[in-house]
VMD Tcl script that draws the C-alpha trace (Angstrom):
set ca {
  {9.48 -7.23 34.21}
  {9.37 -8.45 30.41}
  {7.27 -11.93 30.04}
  {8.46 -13.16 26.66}
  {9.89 -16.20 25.01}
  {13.56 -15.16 24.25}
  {13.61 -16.22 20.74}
  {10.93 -14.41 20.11}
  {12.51 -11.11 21.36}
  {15.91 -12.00 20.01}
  {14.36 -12.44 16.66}
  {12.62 -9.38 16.84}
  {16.28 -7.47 17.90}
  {17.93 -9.08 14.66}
  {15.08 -7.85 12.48}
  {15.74 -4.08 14.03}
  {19.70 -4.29 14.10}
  {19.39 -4.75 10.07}
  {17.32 -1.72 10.17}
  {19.23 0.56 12.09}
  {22.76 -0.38 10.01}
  {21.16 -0.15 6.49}
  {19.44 3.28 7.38}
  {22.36 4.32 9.32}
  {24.53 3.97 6.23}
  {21.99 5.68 4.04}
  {23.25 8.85 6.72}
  {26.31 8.52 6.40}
  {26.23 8.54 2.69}
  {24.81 11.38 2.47}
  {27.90 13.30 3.06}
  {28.77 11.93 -0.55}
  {25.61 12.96 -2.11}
  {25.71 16.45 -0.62}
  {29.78 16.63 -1.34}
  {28.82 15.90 -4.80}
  {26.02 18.73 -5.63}
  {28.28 21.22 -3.83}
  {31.14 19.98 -6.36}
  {28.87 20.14 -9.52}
  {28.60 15.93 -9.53}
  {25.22 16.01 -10.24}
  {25.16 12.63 -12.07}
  {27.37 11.03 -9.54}
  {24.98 12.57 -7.01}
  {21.91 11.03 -8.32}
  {23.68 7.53 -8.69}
  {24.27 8.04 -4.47}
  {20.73 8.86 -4.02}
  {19.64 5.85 -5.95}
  {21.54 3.41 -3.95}
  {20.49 5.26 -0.70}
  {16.77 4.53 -2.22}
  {17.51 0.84 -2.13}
  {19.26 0.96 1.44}
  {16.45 2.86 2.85}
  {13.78 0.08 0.90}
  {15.48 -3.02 3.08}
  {15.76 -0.72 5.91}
  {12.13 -0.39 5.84}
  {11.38 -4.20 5.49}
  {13.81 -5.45 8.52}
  {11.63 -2.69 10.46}
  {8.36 -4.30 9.41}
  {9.59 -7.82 10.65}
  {11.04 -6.32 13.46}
  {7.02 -4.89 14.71}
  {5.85 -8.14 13.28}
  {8.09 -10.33 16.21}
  {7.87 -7.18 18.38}
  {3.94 -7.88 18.21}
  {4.02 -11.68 18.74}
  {6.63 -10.83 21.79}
  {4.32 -8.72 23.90}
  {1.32 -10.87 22.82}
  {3.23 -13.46 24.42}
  {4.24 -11.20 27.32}
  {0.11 -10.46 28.06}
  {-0.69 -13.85 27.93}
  {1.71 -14.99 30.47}
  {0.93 -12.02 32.78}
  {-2.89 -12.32 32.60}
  {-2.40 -16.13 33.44}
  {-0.29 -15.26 36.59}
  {-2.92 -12.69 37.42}
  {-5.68 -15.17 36.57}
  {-3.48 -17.67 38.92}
  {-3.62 -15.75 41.80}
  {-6.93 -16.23 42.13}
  {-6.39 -19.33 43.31}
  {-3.91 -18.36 46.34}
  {-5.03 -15.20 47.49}
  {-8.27 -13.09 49.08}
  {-7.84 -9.83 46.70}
  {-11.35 -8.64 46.49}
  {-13.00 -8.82 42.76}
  {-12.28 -4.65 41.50}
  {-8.78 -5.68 42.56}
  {-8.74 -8.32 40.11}
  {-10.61 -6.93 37.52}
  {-8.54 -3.53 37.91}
  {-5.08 -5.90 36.81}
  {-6.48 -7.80 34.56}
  {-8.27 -4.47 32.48}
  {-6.66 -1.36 33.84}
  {-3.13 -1.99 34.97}
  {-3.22 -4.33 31.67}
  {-2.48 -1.94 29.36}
  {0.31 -0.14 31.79}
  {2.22 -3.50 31.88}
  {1.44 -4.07 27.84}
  {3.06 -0.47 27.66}
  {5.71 -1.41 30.23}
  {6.86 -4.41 27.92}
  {6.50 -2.47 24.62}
  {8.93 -0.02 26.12}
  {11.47 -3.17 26.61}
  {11.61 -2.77 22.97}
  {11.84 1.16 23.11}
  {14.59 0.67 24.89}
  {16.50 -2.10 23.16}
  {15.56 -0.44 20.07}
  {16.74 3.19 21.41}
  {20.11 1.23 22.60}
  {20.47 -0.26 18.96}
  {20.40 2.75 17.18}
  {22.51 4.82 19.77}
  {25.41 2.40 18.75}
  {25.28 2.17 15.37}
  {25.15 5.94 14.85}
  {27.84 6.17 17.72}
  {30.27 3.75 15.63}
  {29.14 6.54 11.96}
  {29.95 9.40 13.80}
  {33.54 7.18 14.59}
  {33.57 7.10 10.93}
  {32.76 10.64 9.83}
  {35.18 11.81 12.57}
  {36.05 10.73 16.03}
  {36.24 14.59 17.67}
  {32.99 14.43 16.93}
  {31.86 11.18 18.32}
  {33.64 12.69 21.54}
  {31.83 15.86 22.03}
  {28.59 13.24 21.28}
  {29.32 11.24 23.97}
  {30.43 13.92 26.10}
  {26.87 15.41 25.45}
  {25.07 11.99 26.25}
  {26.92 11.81 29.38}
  {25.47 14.83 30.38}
  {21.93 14.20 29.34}
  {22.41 10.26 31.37}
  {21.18 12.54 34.48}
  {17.97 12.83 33.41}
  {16.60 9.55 34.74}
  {18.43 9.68 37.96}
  {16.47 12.82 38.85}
  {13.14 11.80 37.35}
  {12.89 8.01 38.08}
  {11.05 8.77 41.97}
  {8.68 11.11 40.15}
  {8.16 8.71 37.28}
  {7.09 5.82 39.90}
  {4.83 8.03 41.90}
  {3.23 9.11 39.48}
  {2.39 6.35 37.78}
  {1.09 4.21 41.54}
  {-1.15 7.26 41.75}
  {-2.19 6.84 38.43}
  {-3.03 3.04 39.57}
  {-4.56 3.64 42.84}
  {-6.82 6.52 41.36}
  {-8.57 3.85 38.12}
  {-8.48 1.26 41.00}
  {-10.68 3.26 43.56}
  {-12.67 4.59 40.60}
  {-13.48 0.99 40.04}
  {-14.51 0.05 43.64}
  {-16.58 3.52 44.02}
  {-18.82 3.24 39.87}
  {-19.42 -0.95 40.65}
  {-20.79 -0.96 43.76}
  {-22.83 1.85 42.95}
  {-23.94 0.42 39.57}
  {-24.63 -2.89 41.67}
  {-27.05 -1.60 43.21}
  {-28.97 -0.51 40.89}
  {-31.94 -2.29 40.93}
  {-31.79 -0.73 45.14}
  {-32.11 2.78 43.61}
  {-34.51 1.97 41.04}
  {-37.14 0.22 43.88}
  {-36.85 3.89 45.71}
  {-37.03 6.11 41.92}
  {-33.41 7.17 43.23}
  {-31.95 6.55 39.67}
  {-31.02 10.15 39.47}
  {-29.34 10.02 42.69}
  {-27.43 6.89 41.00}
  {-26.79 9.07 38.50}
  {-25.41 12.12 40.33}
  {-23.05 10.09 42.34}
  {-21.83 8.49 39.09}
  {-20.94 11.63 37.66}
  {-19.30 13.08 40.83}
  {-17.29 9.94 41.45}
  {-16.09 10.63 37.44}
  {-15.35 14.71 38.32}
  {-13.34 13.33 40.93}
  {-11.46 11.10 39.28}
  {-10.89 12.72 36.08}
  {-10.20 16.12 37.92}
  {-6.85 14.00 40.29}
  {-6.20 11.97 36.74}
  {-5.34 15.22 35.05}
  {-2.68 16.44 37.35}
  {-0.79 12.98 37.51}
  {-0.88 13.25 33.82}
  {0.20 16.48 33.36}
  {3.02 15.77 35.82}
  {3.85 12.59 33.65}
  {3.85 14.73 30.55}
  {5.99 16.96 31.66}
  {8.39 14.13 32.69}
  {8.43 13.17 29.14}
  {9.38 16.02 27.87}
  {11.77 16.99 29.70}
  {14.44 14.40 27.93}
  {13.29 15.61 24.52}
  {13.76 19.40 25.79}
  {17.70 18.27 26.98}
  {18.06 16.14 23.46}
  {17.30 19.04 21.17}
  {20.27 21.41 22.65}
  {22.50 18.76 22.61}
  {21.84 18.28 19.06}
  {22.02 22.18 18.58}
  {25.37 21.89 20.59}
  {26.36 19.35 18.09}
  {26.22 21.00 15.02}
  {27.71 24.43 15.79}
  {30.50 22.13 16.73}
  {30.57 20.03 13.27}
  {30.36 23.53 11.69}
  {33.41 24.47 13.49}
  {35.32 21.79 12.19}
  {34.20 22.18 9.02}
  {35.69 25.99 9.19}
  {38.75 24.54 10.61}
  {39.23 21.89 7.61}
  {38.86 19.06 10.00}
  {35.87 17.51 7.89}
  {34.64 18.16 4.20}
  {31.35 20.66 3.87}
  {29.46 17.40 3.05}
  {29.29 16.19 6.06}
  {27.23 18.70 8.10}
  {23.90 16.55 6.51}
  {25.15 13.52 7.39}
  {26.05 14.73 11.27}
  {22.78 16.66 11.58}
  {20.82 12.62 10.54}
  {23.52 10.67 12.41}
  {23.51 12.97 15.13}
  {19.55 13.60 15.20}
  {18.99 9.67 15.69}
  {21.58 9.28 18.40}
  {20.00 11.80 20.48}
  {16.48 11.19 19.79}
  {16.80 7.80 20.48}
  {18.62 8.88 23.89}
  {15.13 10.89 24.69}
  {13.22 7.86 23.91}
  {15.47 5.80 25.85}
  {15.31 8.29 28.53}
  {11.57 8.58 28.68}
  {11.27 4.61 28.30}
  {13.28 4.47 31.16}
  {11.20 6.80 33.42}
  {8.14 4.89 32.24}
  {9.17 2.00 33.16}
  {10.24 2.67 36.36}
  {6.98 3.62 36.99}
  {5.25 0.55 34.89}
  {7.65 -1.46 37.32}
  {6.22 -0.34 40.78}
  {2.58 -0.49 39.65}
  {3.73 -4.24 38.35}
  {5.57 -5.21 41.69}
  {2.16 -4.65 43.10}
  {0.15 -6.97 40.75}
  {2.86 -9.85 41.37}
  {2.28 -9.66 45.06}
  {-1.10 -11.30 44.24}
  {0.98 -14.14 43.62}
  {2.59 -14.58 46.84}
  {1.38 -18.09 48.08}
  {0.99 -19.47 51.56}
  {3.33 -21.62 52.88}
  {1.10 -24.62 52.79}
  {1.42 -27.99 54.78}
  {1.52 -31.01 52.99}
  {0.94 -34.04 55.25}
  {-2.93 -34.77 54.93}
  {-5.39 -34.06 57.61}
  {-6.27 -36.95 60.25}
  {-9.32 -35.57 61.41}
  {-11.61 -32.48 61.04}
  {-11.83 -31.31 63.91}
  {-11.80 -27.55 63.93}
  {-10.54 -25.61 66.88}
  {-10.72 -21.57 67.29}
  {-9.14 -19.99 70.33}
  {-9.79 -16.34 71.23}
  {-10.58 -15.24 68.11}
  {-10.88 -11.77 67.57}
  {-12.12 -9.70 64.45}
  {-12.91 -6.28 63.25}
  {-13.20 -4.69 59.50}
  {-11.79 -1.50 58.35}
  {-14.03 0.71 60.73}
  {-12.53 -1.37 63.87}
  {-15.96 -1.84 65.16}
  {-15.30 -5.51 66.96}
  {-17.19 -8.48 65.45}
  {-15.46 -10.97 67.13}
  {-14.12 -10.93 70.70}
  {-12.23 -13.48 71.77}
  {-14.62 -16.01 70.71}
  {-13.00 -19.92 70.84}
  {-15.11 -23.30 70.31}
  {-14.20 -26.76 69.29}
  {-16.40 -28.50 66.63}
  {-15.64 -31.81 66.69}
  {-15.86 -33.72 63.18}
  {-19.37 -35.09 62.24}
  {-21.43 -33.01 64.79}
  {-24.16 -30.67 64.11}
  {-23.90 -27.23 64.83}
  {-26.34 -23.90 64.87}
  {-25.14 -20.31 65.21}
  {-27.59 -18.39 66.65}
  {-27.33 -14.43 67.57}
  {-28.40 -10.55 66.65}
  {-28.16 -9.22 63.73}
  {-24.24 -8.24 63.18}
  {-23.21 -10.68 66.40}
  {-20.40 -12.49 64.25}
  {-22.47 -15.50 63.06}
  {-21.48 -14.82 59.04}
  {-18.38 -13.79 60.13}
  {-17.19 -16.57 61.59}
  {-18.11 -18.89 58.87}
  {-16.09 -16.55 56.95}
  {-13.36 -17.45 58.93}
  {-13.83 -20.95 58.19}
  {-13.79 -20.65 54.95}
  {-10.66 -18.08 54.91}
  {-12.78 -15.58 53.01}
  {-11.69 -13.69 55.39}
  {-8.03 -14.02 56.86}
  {-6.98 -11.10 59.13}
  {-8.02 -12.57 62.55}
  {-5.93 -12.49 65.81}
  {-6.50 -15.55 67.70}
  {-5.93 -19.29 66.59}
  {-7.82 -21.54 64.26}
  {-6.81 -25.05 63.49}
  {-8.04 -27.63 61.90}
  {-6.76 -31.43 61.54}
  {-3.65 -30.01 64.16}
  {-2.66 -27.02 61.67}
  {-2.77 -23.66 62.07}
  {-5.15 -22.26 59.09}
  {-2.26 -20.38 58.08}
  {-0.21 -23.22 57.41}
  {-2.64 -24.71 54.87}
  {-3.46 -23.63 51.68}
  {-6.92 -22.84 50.51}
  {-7.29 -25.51 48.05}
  {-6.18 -27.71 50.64}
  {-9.04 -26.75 53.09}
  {-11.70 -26.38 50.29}
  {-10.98 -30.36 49.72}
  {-13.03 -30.97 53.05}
  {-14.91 -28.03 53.33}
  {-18.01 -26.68 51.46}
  {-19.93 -22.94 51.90}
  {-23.37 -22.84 50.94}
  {-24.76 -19.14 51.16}
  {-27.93 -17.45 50.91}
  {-26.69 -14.92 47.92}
  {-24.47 -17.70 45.78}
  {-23.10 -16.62 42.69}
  {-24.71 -18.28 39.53}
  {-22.91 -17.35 36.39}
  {-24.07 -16.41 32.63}
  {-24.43 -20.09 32.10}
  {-27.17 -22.85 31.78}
  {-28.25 -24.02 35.42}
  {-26.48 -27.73 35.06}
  {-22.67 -26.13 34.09}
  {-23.32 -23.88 37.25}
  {-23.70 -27.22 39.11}
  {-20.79 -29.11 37.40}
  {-18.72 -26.22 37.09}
  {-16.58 -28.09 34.43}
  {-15.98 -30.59 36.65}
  {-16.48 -34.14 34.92}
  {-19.43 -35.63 36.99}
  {-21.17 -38.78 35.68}
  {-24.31 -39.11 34.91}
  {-25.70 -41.23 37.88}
  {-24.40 -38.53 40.33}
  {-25.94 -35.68 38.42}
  {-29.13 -37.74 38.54}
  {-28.52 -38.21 42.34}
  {-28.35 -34.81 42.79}
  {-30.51 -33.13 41.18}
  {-33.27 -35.66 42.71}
  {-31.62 -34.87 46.37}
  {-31.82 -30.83 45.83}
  {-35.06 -31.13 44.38}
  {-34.55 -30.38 40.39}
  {-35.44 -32.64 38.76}
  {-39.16 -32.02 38.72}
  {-39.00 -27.97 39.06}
  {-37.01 -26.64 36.53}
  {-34.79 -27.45 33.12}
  {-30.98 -27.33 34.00}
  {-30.63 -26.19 30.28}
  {-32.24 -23.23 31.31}
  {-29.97 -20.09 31.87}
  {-28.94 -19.90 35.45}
  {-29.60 -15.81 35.35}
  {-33.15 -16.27 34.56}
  {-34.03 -18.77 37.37}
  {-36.00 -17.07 40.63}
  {-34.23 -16.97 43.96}
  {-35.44 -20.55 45.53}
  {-34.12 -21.87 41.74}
  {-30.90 -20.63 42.58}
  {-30.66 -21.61 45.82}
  {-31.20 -25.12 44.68}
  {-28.57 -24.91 41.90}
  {-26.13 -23.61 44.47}
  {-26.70 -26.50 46.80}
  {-26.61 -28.84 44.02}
  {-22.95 -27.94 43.55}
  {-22.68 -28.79 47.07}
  {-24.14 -32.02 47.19}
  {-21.92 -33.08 43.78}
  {-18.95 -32.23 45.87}
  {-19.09 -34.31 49.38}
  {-17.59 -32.39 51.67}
  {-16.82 -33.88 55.16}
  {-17.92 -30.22 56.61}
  {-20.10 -28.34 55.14}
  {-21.22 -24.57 56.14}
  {-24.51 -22.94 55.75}
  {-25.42 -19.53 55.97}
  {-29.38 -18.93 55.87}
  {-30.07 -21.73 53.12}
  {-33.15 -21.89 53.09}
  {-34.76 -17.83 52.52}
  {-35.95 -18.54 49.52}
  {-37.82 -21.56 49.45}
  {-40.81 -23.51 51.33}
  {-41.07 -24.61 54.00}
  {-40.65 -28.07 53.36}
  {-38.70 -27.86 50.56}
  {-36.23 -26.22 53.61}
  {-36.94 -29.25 56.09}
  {-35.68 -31.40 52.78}
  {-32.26 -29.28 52.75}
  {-32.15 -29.95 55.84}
  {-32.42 -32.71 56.40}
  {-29.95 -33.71 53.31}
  {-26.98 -32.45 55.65}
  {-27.93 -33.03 58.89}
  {-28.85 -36.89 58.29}
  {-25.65 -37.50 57.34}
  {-22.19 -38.31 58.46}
  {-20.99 -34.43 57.35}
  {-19.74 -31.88 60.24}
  {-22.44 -28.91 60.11}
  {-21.89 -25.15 61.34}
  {-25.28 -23.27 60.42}
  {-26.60 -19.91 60.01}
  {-30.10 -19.54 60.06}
  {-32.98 -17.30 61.21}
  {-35.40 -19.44 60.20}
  {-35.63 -23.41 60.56}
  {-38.66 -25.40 60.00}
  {-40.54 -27.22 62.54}
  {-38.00 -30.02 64.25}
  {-34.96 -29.46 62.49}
  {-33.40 -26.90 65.32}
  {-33.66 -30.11 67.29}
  {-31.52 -32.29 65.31}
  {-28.24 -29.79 65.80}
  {-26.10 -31.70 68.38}
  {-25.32 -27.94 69.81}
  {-26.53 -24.54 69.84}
  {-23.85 -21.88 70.04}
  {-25.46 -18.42 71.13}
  {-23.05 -15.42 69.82}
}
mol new
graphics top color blue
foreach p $ca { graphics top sphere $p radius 0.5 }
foreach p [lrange $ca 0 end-1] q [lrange $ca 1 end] { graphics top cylinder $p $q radius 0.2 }
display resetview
């Protein structure tokens, strides 16, 4: 799961081995230091704890570089997974909260499932440097150590199915949290027209009970999965030293020693509890990440460019998550450079379908092609290199009104000139302006500027023209449907004569 540049983590492990050796030492010596206070050697026992000063000094500063790289590592690691997040994107139909839940939420699980690489590696470190001091104190008791850790190794085995479903729960409960508080809070200005803000309010709060009361249990359960290695780590270590003590009674070791066991011993098996409860974490950090990387699953795209642009759909059916049927069976061919208006009931399909079109939405039975290829079998930036959406609620972002047009795309200035004169602009309002403060019809024109700078061979419209005049609607138009461009429309409402200039009229 780690995202890192090697040398980056292998610096950081260098930094951390000289940590664990100098402090390990600094341990072990203290079997000298206490041998020498129980023998009278006071002076000889100060001179040890003097040196152990210094040990413990350059133990601290290798542990200081080894956070610093440890830092830069899972900086690193974040960067490179919020790019493949902010990839996907690009090749996939995840709604926004989705998104927004990786990129914020699950964020800070995999942050925490890469800083427990480290816990790990740093757990592992230390486990065999005091492993190879209790070799040197006395190898019975290295045995019985190991013996001990091989006991406490079944920890994960039994925890690692609870660690994972606890922690997808975790992720599914802040992810429907998400979807339930924004599309609430979205509608805002809804509950404010009808003075329903304290309804607004109340469901806020409920939706929060709700998922603060589920939240609790998963973390109580993971809680209690993390201390349940530090529970089996702490008799261990209890085990441990009656043993020491009975070697020390037996003559096998000098009295001395029992400090330096009870510090040698007391990182080896609190490192195996972090090591343990790493482990269980990130088997958990693991599933919730296998989900995120599925965003980035891509199509299997065809290469070889399109021909032509003609668009066939063959018994198309559709239906959302409450399986009422939008679609049934519906199949048309719209031949390249036609003109072509939708017209139905409310809820018939018409929006829908250019949905379809667009692959905004994807999970259709039926066949559409376009150019000879199955929509399937070509990529969305493929198909959005002939095809432009126009819709009646376009996003415009916190932005002036021109870089909503351009959209960082370099456009010279003839063409902006072109179109801004073409959607009508130019004399209306200042691009500079913010787009967020521009009415409805203003954003409608900025929205079909972005259009016109990008000339699409087919070009879909959903209901255009709501929010502006009547002939500044015949203009819009007649922009599209004078030209050589394939047309599917959407409308409600056309002004006088332009419902005549569609080459067909497709009744849904």
């Amino acid at each position: 799961m780690i995202f890192c540049k090697p040398s980056l983590f292998t610096l950081a492990m260098l930094f951390d081995f000289f940590a664990a050796v100098f402090s390990t030492v600094s341990s072990v010596r203290l079997a000298i230091f206490t041998q020498n206070v129980i023998d009278g050697k006071y002076i000889a026992a100060i001179q040890v704890e003097l040196v152990n000063l210094v040990l413990f000094l350059i133990a601290i500063g290798a542990d200081y570089f080894y956070r610093v790289f440890q830092n830069k590592t899972i900086q690193n690691g974040m960067l490179i997974y919020r790019d493949r997040i902010s990839d996907s994107i690009m090749h996939t139909d995840k709604d926004a909260s989705a998104y927004i839940s990786a990129l914020n939420t699950d964020s800070s699980r995999i942050e925490s499932g890469i800083r427990n690489v480290f816990v790990v590696s740093d757990a592992l470190m230390y486990m065999v440097i005091s492993l190879l001091a209790l070799i040197y104190i006395h190898w019975a008791i290295m045995l019985v150590s190991v013996g001990l850790f091989l006991m406490n190794s079944i920890v994960p085995v039994l925890e690692k199915n609870a660690s994972e479903k606890a922690e997808k729960k975790s992720s599914y409960l802040q992810k429907e949290y998400l979807e339930k508080s924004t599309d609430i809070i979205n509608g805002k200005f809804v509950w404010s027209a009808y003075n329903c803000l304290k309804v607004l309010q109340a469901k806020l709060t409920f939706f929060a009970k709700q998922y603060e009361g589920e939240i609790v249990h998963v973390k109580n359960k993971q809680s209690l999965l993390n201390e349940f290695p530090t529970a089996v780590s702490v008799i261990v270590q209890t085990l441990l030293n009656v043993f020491t003590i009975y070697m020390i009674l037996n003559g096998a070791v000098i009295p001395g020693v029992i400090l330096s066991v009870g510090n040698v011993s007391g990182t080896f098996f609190n490192n195996i509890s972090n090591l343990l409860a790493a482990k269980n974490q990130m088997n958990g950090y693991n599933a919730v990440f296998r989900e995120k990387i599925a965003f980035d699953e891509k199509q299997e795209i065809t290469e070889k460019k399109l021909d032509h642009y003609t668009i066939k759909m063959h018994d198309v059916r559709f239906s959302y998550d409450n399986n009422i049927v939008i679609l049934n069976g519906f199949s048309h061919v719209f031949e390249s450079g036609k003109k072509y208006l939708l017209l139905g009931e409310t809820g018939c399909g018409k929006s829908t379908l250019l949905k379809l079109l667009f692959k905004s939405l994807q999970q259709y039975s039926g066949e559409i092609c376009i150019g000879g290829y199955e929509y399937s079998k070509i990529s969305c930036e493929q198909l959005y290199t002939v095809m432009g959406f126009i819709t009646q609620d376009s996003y415009v972002f916190d932005d002036t009104a021109l870089n909503n047009i351009t959209l960082g795309r370099n456009i010279d200035e003839t063409t902006i000139q072109h179109v801004l004169h073409d959607a009508k602009i130019d004399d209306t309002f200042n691009t500079n302006e913010n787009a967020k403060s521009l009415s409805g019809g203003q954003i409608q024109r900025v929205c079909l500027a972005r259009e016109l700078v990008e000339y699409h061979p087919i070009v879909l419209m959903d209901e255009v023209a709501n929010a502006v005049g009547e002939e500044t609607a015949k203009q819009i138009y007649d922009l599209f449907l004078n030209s050589d461009r394939t047309v599917i429309a959407v409308a409600h409402y056309l002004p006088a004569g332009v419902k005549e200039k569609f080459d067909e009229i497709i009744e849904l």
